[in-house]
N, C-alpha and C positions, 0 to 999 in steps of 0.2 A: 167729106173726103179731104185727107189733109193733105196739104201744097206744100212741095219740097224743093231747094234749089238749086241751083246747075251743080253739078259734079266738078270738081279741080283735079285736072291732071296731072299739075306742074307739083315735085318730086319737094320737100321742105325739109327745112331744115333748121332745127328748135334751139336755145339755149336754154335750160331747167336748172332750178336746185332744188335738191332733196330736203329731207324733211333733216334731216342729219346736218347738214351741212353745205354736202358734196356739190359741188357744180356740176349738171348734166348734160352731155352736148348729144343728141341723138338727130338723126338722119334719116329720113323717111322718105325710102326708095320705091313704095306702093303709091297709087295714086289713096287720096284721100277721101272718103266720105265725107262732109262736110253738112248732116240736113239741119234740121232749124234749130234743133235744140243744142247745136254747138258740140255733138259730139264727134269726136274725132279715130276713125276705126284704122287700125294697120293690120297687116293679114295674119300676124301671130299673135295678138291677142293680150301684148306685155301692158299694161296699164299703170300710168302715172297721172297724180292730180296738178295741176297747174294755179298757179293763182287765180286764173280767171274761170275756175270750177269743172271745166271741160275735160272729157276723157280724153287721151291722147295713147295711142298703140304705135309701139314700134319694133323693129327687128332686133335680134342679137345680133352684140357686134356692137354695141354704144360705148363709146369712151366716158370714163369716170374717172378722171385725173383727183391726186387729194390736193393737190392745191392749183391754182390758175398759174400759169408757166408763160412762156416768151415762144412762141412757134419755133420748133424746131432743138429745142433745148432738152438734155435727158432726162425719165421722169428722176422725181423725187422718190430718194427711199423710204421710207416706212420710217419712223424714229424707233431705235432698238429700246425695249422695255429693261428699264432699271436694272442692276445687279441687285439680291435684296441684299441688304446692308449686314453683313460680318461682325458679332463683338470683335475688338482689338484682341490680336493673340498674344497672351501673357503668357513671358518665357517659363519655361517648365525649370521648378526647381523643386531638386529630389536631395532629402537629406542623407548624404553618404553614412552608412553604419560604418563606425569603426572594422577595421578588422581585426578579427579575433587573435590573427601573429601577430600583426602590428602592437593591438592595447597591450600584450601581456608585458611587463617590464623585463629589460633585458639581463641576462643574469649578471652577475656579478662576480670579476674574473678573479681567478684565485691570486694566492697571497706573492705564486709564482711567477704568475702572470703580471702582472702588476710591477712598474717598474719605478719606482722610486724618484721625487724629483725636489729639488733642497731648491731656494732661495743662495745667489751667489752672495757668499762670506764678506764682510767688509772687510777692504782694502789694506792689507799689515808689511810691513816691510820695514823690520826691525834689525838690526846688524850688532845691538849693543851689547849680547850677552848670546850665550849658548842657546839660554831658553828659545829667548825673542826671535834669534835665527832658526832653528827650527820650528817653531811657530809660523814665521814666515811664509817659510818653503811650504809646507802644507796648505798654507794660506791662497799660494799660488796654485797649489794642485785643484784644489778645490774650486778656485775661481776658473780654472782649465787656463791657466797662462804657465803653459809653460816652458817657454823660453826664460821666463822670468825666475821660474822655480829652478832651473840648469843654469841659472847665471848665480846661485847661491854658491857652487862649489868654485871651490880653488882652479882657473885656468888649468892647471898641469895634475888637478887631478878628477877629473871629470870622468864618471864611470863608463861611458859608452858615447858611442856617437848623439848627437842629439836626435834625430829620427828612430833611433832604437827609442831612447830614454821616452821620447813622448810616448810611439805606441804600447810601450808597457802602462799606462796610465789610459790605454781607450776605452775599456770597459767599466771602468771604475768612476764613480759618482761624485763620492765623495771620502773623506778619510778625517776617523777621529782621531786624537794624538792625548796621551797622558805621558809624563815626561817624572824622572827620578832627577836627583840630583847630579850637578855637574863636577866631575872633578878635573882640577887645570894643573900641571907643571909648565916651568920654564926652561928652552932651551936653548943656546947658539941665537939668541936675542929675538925667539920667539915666543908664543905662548900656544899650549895643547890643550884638546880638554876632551871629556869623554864624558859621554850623555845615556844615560839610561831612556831607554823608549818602548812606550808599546802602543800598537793603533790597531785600530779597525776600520776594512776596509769595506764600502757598501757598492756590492757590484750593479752593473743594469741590470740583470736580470733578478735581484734585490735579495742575490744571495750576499754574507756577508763572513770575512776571513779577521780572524784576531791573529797580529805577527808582535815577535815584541826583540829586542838585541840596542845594540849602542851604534852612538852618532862619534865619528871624530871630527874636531873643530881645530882650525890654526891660526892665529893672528901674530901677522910679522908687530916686530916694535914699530910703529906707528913713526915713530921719531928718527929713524933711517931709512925710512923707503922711499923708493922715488919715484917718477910717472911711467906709466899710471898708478897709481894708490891699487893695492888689494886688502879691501877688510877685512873681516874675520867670516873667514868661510867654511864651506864642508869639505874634508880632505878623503872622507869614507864614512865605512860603516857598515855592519852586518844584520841583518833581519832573518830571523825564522820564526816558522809555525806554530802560535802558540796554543794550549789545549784549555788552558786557565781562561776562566772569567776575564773578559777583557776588564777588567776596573784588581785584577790582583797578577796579571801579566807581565808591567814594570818589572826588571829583572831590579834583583836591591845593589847591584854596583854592576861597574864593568873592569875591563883591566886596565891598566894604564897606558896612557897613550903613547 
């Protein structure tokens, strides 16, 4: 007959750790069986090994903290599991196709359209002969000064206001001049002369007008005039329409001045 030892009624209370890691703290509010063989029985039957071999049973309801804390302190959370790792996003690059209105070249504006544009003339301001002065004056049209090209005529005989004179010359670009010969008389101790002309004129819209008619010219005698000086200027002139070849326009004389 085997011999068994007293019963324990006092209530225990265990510290364990698991086979994993965890610290167990369980409570055993049954009394204990305790007979020779060291096994340890609790009323539901939950079984854990100990280091010291022995069964030990205890109730649900046992604290399994994941790590050993400060009494009173809140548990620990769980460590959140990795984000898994992302390739690096490479900015999206999309080859733009041409567009099809865009590529086509754009046409090419007609001869109308198109408005003509000249290199300004080098600077001429000649007074010494008929020619040279009418060369001049165009000179300045063409450069667009003209106040300069209004200051060729004779003070007292100046075709129109100066604001007329310029805007007749707004649309116009540029002007070629072919010149006949000059003929001069003397009178009452001046000198006249009359100038064969014919030009062509190149408008902005890059129409272009052939005119052809005579220039007159006066230079007082030099050697009695007084201040201010007046040189040999433009005193008039007539221009019409011509239907000739601008290069056979030149009229072959004019009448005398």
């Amino acid at each position: 007959m085997k011999r068994r030892l007293p019963v324990l009624l006092t209530p225990l209370t265990l510290a364990l750790t698991s086979p994993l890691g965890y610290p167990l703290a369980a409570r055993l509010a049954a009394p204990l069986a305790l007979p020779l063989g060291l096994a340890l029985t609790a009323p539901l039957g939950f079984a854990l090994t100990v280091p010291l071999g022995f069964a030990l049973a205890v109730p649900l309801g046992f604290a399994r903290p994941a790590m050993a804390q400060e009494p009173g302190a809140a548990p620990a959370k769980p460590a959140e599991k990795p984000a898994a790792a992302t390739p690096a996003q490479q900015p999206e690059t999309t080859a733009q196709q041409p567009d099809a209105k865009s590529a086509a070249p754009a046409a090419e504006p007609s001869a109308a359209e198109q408005k003509p544009t000249q290199t300004p003339a080098d600077y001429t301001d000649n007074r010494s002969t008929p020619d040279a002065l009418v060369r001049s004056y165009y000179n300045a049209i063409n450069r667009q000064e003209y106040a300069r090209a209004y200051g060729y005529y004779e003070p007292e005989s100046v075709p129109q206001p100066f604001p007329q004179f310029q805007a007749g010359y707004e649309n116009t670009v540029s002007v070629e001049v072919l010149l006949g010969k000059a003929e001069g008389e003397g009178a009452a101790g001046s000198v006249y002369w009359s100038l064969p002309i014919a030009i062509k004129s190149t408008l902005k819209d890059g129409k272009t007008s052939i005119f052809n008619g005579c220039y007159r010219l006066k230079l007082a005698n030099p050697a009695i005039q007084g201040v201010p000086f007046v040189p040999l200027s433009l005193i008039g002139g007539t221009l019409e329409k011509s239907e000739q070849p601008f290069e056979q326009s030149v009229p072959e004389g004019c009448e005398a001045p």
